[in-house]
C-alpha positions in Angstrom: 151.7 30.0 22.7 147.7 29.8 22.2 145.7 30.3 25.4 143.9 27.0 26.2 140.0 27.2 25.8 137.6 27.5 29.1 135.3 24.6 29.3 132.5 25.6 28.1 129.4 24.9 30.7 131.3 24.3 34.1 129.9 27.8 35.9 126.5 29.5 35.4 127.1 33.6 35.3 125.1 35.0 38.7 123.3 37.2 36.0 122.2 33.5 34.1 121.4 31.4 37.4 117.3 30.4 37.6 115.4 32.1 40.3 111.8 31.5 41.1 109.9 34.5 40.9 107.9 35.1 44.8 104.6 36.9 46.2 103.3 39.6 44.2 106.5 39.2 41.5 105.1 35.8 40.6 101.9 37.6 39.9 103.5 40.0 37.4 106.3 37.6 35.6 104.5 34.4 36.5 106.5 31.7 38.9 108.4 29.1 36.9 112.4 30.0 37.1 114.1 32.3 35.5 117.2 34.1 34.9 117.2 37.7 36.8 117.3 39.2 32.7 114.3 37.1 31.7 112.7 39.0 35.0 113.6 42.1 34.1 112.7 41.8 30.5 108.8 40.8 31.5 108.9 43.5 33.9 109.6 45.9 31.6 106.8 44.2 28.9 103.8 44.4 31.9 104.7 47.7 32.3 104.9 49.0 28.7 102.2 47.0 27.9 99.8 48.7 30.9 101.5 52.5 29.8 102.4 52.8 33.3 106.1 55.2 32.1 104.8 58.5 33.3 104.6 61.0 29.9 106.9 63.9 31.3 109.8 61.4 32.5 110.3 57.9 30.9 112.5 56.8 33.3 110.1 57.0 36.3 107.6 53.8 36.8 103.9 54.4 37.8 103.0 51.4 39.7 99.7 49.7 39.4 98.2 47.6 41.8 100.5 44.6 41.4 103.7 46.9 40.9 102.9 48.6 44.0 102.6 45.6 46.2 106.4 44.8 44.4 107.9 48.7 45.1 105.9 49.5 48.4 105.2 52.8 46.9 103.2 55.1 44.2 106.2 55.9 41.7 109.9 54.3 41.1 112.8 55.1 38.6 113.7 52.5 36.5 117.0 52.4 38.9 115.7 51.5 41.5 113.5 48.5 40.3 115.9 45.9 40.5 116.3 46.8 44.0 112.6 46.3 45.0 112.6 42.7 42.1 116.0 41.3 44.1 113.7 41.0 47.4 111.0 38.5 45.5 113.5 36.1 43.6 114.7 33.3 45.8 
């Protein structure tokens, strides 16, 4: 017996859903909605864009003035990013 299909559009993924960039976020990714991917993505662009990886270790973020009003600190891993992005997307 064939498995029937899953309608195709009837739940968004959590991953997928729009959320609207706030506060000093908005000034790094802009403020229209988008999925928390999208966010991540232009996070990752400002930051390779402004060199801020730090030479000796690649995963560790030097924060600018923007990224530091989004991390509340000097440095952050890569790990810990989304934790400090989740608090700015409503």
């Amino acid at each position: 017996m064939a498995k029937e299909a899953k309608p195709a559009g009837k739940k968004i993924d959590a991953l997928m859903k729009p959320l609207t960039p706030q506060g000093p976020l908005a000034a790094v990714v802009g403020s229209e909605p988008l999925p928390r991917g999208q966010v991540v993505a232009k996070m990752w662009d400002y930051i390779r864009k402004h060199d801020l990886q730090k030479p000796t270790d690649k995963r560790v973020i030097v924060a600018d003035d923007k990224l530091k009003a989004i991390f509340g600190k000097d440095e952050c891993t890569m790990f810990e990013m989304n934790k400090y992005i989740a608090q700015y997307l409503k």
